[in-house]
C-alpha positions in Angstrom: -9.0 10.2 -19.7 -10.3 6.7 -20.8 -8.7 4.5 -23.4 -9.6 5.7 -26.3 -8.7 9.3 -25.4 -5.4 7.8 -24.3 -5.2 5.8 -27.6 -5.7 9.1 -29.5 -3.4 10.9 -28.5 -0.7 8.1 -28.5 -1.5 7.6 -32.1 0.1 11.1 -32.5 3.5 9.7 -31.5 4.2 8.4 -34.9 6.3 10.0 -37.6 4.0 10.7 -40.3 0.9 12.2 -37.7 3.2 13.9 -35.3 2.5 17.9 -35.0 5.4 18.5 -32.2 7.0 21.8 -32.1 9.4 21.7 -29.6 11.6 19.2 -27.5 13.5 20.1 -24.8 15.4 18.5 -21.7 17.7 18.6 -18.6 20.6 16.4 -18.0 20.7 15.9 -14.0 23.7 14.5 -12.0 23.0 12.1 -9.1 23.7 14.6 -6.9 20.7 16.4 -8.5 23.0 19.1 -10.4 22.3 19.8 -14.0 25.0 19.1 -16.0 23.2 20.4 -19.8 20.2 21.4 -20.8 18.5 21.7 -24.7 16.1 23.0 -26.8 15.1 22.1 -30.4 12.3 22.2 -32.9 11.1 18.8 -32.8 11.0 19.0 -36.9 15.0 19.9 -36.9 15.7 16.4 -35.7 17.4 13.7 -37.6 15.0 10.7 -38.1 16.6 7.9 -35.9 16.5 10.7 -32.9 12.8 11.3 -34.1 12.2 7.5 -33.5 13.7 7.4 -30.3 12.4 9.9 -28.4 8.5 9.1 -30.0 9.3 5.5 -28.3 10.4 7.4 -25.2 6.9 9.3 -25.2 4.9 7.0 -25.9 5.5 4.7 -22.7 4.0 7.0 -20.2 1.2 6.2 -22.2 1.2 3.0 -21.9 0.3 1.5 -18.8 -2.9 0.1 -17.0 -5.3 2.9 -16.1 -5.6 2.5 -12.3 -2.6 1.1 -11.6 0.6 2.6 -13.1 -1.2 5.4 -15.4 -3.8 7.3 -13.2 -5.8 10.5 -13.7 -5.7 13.4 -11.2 -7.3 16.5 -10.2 -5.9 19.4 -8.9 -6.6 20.0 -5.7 -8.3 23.7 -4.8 -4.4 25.1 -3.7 -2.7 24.1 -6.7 -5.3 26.2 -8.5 -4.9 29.3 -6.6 -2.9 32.0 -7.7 1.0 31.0 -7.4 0.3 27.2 -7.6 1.5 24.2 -9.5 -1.4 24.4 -11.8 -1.0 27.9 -12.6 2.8 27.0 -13.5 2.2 24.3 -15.7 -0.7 26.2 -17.6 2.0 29.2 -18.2 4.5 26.0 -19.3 1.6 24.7 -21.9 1.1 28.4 -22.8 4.5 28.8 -24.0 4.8 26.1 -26.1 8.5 25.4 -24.0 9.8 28.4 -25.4 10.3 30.4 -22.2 13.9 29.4 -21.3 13.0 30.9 -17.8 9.8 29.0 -17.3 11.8 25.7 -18.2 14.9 26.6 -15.8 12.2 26.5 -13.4 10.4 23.8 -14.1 13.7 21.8 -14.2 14.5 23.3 -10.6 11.1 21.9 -9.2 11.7 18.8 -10.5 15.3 18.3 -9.1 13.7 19.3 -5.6 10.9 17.1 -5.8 12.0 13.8 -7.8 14.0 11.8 -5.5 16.5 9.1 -7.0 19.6 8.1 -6.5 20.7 8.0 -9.8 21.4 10.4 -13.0 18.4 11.2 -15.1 17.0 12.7 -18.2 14.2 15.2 -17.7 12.5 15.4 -21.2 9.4 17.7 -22.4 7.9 17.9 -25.7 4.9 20.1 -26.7 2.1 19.2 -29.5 -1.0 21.1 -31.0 -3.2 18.2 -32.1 -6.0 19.3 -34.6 -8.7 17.3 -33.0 -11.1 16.1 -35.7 -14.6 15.6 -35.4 -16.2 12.1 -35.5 -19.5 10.7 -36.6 -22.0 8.7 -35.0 -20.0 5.6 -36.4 -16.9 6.7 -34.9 -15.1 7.5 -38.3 -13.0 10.7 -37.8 -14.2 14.0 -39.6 -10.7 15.8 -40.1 -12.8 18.7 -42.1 -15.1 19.2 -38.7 -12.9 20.1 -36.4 -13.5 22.7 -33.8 -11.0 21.8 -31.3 -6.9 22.4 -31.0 -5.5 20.6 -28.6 -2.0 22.5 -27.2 -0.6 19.8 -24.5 2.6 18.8 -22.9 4.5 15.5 -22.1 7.2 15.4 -19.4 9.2 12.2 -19.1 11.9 11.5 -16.3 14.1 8.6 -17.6 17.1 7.1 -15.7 20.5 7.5 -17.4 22.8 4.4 -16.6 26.1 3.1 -18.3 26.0 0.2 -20.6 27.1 -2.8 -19.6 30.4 -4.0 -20.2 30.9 -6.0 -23.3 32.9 -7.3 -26.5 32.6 -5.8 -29.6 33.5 -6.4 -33.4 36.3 -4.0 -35.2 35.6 -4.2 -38.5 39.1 -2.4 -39.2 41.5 -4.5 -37.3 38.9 -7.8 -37.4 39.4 -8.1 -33.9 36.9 -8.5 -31.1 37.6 -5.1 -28.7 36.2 -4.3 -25.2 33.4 -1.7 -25.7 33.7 1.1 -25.1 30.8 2.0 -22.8 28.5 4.4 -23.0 25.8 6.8 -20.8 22.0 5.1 -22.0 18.8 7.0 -21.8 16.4 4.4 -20.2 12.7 4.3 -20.7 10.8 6.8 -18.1 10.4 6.1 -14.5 7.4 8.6 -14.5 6.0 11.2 -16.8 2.4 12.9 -17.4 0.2 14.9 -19.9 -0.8 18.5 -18.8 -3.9 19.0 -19.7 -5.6 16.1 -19.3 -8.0 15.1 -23.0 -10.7 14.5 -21.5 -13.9 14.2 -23.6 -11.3 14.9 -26.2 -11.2 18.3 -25.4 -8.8 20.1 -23.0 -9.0 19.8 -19.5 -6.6 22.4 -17.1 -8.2 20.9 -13.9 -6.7 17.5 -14.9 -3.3 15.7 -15.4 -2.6 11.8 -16.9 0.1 10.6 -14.8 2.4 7.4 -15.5 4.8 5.5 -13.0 6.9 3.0 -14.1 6.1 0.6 -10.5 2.3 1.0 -9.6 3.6 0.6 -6.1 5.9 3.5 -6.0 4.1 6.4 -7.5 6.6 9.2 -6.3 4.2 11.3 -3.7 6.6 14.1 -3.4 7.0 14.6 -6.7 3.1 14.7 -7.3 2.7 16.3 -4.1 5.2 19.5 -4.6 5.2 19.6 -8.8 1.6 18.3 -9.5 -0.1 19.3 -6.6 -2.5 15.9 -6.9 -3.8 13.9 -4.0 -2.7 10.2 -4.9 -4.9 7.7 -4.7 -4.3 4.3 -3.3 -1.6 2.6 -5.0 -3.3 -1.1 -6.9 -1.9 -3.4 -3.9 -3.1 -0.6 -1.3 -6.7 -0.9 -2.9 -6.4 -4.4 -3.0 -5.8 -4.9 0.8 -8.0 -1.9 1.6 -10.9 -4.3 0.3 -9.7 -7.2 1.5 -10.0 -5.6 5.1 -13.1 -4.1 4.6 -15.1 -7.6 3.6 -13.3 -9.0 6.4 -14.2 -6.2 9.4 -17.3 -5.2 7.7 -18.8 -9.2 7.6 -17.2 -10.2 10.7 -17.8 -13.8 11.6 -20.0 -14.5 8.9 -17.3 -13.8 6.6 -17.7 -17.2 4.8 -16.2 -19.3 2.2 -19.7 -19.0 0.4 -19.7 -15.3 0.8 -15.9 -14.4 -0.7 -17.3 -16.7 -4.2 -20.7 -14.7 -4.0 -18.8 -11.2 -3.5 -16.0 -12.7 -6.4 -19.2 -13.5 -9.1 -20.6 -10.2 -8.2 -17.5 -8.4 -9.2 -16.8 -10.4 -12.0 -20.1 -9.9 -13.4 -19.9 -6.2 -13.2 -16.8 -6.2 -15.2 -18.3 -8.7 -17.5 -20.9 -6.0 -18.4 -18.5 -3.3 -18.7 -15.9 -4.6 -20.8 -16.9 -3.0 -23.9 -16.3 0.6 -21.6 -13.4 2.8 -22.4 -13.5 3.5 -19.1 -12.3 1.0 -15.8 -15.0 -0.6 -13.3 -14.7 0.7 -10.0 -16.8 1.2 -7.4 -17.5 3.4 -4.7 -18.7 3.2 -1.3 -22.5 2.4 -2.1 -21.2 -0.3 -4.9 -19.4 -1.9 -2.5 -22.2 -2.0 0.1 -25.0 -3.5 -2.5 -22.5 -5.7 -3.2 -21.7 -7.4 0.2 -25.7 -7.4 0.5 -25.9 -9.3 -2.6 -23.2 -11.5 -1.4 -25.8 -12.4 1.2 -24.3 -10.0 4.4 -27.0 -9.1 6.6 -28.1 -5.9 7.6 -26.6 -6.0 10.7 -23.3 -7.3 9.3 -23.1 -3.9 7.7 -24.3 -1.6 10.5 -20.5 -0.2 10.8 -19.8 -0.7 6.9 -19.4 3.2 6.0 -17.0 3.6 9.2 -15.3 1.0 7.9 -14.8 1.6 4.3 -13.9 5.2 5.3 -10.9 4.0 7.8 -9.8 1.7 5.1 -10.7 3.9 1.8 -11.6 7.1 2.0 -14.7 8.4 2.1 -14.8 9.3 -1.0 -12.3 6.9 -2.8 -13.4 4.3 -5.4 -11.6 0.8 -5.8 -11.0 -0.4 -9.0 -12.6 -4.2 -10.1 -9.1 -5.3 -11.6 -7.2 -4.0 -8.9 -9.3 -6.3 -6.5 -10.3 -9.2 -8.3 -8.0 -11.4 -11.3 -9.8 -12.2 -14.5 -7.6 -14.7 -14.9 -7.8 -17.1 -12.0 -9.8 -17.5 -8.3 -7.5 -19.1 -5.9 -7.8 -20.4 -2.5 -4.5 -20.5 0.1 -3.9 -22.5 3.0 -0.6 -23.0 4.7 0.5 -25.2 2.8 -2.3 -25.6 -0.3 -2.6 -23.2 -2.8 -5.5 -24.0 -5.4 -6.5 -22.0 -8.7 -9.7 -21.9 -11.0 -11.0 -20.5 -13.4 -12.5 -17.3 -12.5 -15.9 -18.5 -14.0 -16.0 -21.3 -12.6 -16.4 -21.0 -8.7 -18.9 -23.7 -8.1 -16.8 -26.4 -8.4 -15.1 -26.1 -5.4 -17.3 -25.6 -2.1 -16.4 -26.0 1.6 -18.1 -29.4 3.7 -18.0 -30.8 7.5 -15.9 -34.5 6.5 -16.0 -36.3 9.8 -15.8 -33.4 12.2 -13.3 -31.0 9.5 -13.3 -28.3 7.4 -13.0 -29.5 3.9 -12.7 -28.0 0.3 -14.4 -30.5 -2.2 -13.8 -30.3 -5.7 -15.1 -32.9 -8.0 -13.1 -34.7 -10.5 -13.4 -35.0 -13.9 -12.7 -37.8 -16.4 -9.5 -36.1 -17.1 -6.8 -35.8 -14.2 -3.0 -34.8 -14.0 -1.0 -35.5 -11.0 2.5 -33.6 -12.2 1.5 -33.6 -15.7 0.8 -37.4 -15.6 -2.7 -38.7 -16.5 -4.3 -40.7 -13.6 -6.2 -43.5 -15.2 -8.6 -44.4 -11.9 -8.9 -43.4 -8.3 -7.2 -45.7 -6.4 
């Protein structure tokens, strides 16, 4: 799913579009026992509850495609007969109806989720009347050919408030609360099936985790049945390592700016895209020969990214490279520019040393205070 197929369907999460039919949930001990479960018609609900749990659902649809909100294939085994996919398809199919199914979804999630703390497991089914759109892009909500029956799980962490005064109007006194159990926003959650090219898609899911660095493998190893992909700070040192192995000793200061323009300009390109940059092992490789690495510099480049990546793995340009700075670190130097403008810092031989050189401009700040000449 890109980000307007995400954007669609989050638009659904508002009171006067929503088409939900049913919400339903699991109340789960820390010692992974289920204390209550429910089911409702979504419609049934009183409007503040309405509110609240469209706010719940509509964070898992909210993160950075790539890093905390990724999309995922089955792989061939969960597609087999018996495996996740086939479960979550008969889930979809019953619009959370099927008490049975439920009790065992709720079951796999227990063995799979692991947390220390008490939880809410949440679902809530939809059958979005996907309208057609014009070559403008203006919606078409007589052409529609397409109804869209999905899913939304949502595991969110169920804590005690904290302790704290509070106002009795009767008695005009200022009490000790008295606390309550709060439903937190969700640690992870997906979308089975995925909307891609606004249609339905049974091979894919849209997963969400709260931390990009902790995407819960077991739980999307043994309920999903995806393969993870490197988590945003794995990618990010994955690269790292393969500019560094793959270049070697002419891994230069020139080189890294040439490699960050590249990458910047390819994003530059895109940025009108739905869909994030990334690149794959042949990007990568034009772009280290554009950065000026020789072609014997990147004789061992596809062993290389393979150890480090994946064969077939893709890194994504944001997860790699900031749009909002370029910095350079020394032990005990750190300096930051604009990402645009790398050439005004380059690296010189000064009298037998390395040096960074950066030119000065009328204006300069030492600790906020404006130097009026170099001494």
């Amino acid at each position: 799913m890109n980000k307007k197929e995400i954007s669609e369907i989050k638009k659904q999460l508002h009171p006067t579009r929503q088409t939900f039919t049913r919400i339903c949930g699991c109340y789960v001990s820390a010692e992974k026992e289920k204390i209550t479960t429910f089911s409702h018609s979504f419609g049934l609900l009183g409007e503040e509850e309405i509110f609240k749990y469209l706010d719940i659902f509509k964070k898992p649809l909210s993160g950075t495609l790539g890093k905390n909100l990724l999309n995922m294939e089955f792989t061939a085994e969960a597609e087999e007969d018996g495996g996740t996919e086939k479960f979550l398809y008969d889930l979809r199919q019953s619009r959370l109806e099927d008490d049975d199914l439920l009790d065992e979804f709720y079951t796999k999630v227990i063995d799979s989720y692991i947390t220390g703390e008490s939880y809410l497991i949440l679902l809530i089914a939809n059958a979005y009347d996907v309208p057609g759109k014009g070559t403008d892009e203006t919606e078409m909500f007589d052409a529609s050919d397409e109804v869209y029956e999905y899913f939304q799980a949502a595991i969110c962490p169920v804590d005690l408030a904290k302790p704290a005064l509070s106002y009795d109007r009767e008695t005009q006194e200022f009490r000790s609360l008295n606390r309550q159990w709060i439903v937190g926003m969700p640690e992870v959650g997906f979308l089975f099936p995925a909307f891609n090219d606004r249609q339905s898609d049974i091979h894919s899911v849209l997963y969400y985790s709260r931390d990009p660095e902790d995407l819960h493998f077991e739980f999307t190893d043994r309920l999903l049945g995806c393969s993870l992909p490197l988590t945003a700070g794995l990618q990010k040192e994955a690269f790292q390592a393969v500019v560094e192995q793959a270049l070697g000793e002419h891994c230069s200061f020139e080189a890294v700016k040439e490699i960050h323009d590249a990458l910047r300009e390819e994003t530059e390109e895109a940025k009108d895209s739905p869909d994030p940059v990334s690149f794959g092992k042949h990007e990568v490789k034009m772009i280290l020969s554009r950065a000026g690495a020789a072609d014997q510099d990147l004789q061992d480049f596809d062993t290389v990214y393979d150890e480090n990546v994946g064969e077939d793995e893709r890194i994504q340009a944001s997860n790699v490279m900031s749009k909002r700075k370029f910095e350079v670190h020394t032990p005990d130097i750190t300096i930051s520019i604009s990402p645009d403008r790398t050439d005004l810092i380059e690296e010189r031989m000064i009298d037998g040393r390395r040096c960074l050189v950066i030119p000065v401009t009328d204006e300069l700040l030492v600790n906020g205070i404006r130097i009026s000449q170099m001494s």
